[in-house]
C-alpha positions as CSV (number, residue, x, y, z in Angstrom):
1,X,0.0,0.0,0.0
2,X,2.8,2.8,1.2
3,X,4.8,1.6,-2.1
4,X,2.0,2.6,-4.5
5,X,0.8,5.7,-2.9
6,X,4.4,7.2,-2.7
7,X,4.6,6.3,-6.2
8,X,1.6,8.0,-7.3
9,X,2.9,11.1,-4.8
10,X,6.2,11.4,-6.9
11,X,4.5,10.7,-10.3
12,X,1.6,13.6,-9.5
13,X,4.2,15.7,-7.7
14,X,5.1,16.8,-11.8
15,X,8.4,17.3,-12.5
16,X,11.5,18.0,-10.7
17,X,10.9,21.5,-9.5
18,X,11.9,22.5,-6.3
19,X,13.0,19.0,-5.1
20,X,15.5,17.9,-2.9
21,X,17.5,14.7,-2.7
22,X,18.4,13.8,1.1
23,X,21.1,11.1,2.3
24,X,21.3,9.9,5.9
25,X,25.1,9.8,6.9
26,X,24.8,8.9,10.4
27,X,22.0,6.6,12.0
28,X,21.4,5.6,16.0
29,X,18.6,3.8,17.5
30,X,17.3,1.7,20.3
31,X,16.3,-2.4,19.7
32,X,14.2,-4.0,22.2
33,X,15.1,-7.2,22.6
34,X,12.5,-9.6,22.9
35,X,13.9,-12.5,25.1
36,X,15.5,-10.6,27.9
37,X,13.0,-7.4,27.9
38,X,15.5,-5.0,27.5
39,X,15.9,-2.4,25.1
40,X,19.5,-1.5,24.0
41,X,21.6,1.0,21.6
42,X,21.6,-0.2,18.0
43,X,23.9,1.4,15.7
44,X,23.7,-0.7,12.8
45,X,21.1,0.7,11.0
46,X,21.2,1.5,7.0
47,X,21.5,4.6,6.2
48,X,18.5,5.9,4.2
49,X,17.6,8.0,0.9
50,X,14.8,10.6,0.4
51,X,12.9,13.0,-2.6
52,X,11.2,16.0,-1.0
53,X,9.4,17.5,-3.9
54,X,6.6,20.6,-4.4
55,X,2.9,19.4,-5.0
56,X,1.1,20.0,-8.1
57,X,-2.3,20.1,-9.0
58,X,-4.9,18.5,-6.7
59,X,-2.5,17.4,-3.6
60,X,-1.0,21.3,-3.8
61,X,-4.6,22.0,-1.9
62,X,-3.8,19.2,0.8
63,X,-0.1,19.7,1.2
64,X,3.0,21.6,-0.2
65,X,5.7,18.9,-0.3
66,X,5.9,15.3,0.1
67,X,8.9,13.0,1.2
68,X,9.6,9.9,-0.3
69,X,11.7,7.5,1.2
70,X,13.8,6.3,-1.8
71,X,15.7,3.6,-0.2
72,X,13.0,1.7,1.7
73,X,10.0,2.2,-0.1
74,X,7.7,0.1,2.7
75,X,8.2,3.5,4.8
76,X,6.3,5.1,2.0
77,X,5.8,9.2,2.2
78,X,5.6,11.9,4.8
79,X,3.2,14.7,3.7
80,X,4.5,18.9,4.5
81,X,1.5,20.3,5.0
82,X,3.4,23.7,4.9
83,X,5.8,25.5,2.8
84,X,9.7,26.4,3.6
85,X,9.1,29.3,6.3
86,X,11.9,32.3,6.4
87,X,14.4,30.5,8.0
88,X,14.3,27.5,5.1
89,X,12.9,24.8,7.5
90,X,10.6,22.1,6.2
91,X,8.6,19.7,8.5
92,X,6.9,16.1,6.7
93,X,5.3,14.0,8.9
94,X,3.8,10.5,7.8
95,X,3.1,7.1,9.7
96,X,6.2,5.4,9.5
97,X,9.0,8.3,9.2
98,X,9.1,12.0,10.2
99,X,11.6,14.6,7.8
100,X,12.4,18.1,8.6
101,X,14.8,19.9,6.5
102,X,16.1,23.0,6.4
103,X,17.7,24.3,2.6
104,X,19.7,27.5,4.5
105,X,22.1,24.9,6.0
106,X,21.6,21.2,3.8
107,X,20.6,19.6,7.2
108,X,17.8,16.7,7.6
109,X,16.8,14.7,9.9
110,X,14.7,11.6,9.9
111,X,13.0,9.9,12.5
112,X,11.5,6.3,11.9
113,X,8.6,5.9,14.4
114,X,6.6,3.3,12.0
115,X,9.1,0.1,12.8
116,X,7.9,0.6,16.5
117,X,4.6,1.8,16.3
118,X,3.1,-0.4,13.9
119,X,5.5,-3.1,14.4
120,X,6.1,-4.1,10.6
121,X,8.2,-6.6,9.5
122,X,9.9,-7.5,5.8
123,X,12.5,-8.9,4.3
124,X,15.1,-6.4,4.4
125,X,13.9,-4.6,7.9
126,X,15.1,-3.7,10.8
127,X,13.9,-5.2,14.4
128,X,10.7,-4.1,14.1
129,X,10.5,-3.1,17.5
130,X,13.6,-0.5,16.9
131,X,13.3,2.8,16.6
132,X,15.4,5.5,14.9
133,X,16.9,8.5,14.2
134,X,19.1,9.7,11.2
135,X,21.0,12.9,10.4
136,X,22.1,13.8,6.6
137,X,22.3,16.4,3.7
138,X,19.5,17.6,1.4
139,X,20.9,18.9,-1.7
140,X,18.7,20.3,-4.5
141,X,17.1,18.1,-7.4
């Protein structure tokens, strides 16, 4: 479901205008480990790839941008329901996977909520019981 609904967001999102392609460089997080109860520092997450790109047409009236996570399409899309404000920030929030960005500086940062919230599994996740958070650069598109 998140795969083709961020599909359909970056195909209606029109072209390439006022995008943004942002790469995680450093990741951290916290695993909870089911047999002994605990939850512990996990560092060995993969670090991730995301389009923030401008609405167009009919979503425009819902939301300015939407994030795309690139690299692990089962986290699917954070909606912006508001433009870039003075100082260049930019805040996306969806179900799996928060983005705020600011363009002034290049900085991003990711949260993944959706691994512990909803608990999902698949074939190339992460403890699905892990949560975690991601700092990168957004450079234009």
């Amino acid at each position: 479901v998140y795969k083709r609904q961020a599909m359909m967001l970056l195909v209606t999102s029109g072209a390439m205008a006022d995008s943004y392609q942002c790469v995680g460089e450093q990741t951290t997080g916290f695993a909870y480990n089911r047999i002994s109860g605990d939850w512990a520092r996990d560092d060995s997450q993969i670090q991730g790839s995301y389009l923030v790109s401008k609405t167009q047409g009919t979503e425009a009236k819902q939301f300015a941008y939407v994030a795309t996570a690139i690299s692990d399409p089962d986290l699917g899309y954070a909606t912006c329901r508001n433009a870039f404000d003075n100082q260049g920030a930019l805040s996306c929030l969806g179900l799996a996977f928060n983005l705020e960005m600011n363009r002034a500086t290049g900085r991003m940062i990711v949260i993944q909520k959706g691994h512990f919230l909803e608990g999902t599994t698949g074939e190339n996740r992460l403890n699905p019981d892990s949560v975690v958070a991601e700092i990168g650069k957004c450079t234009p598109f």
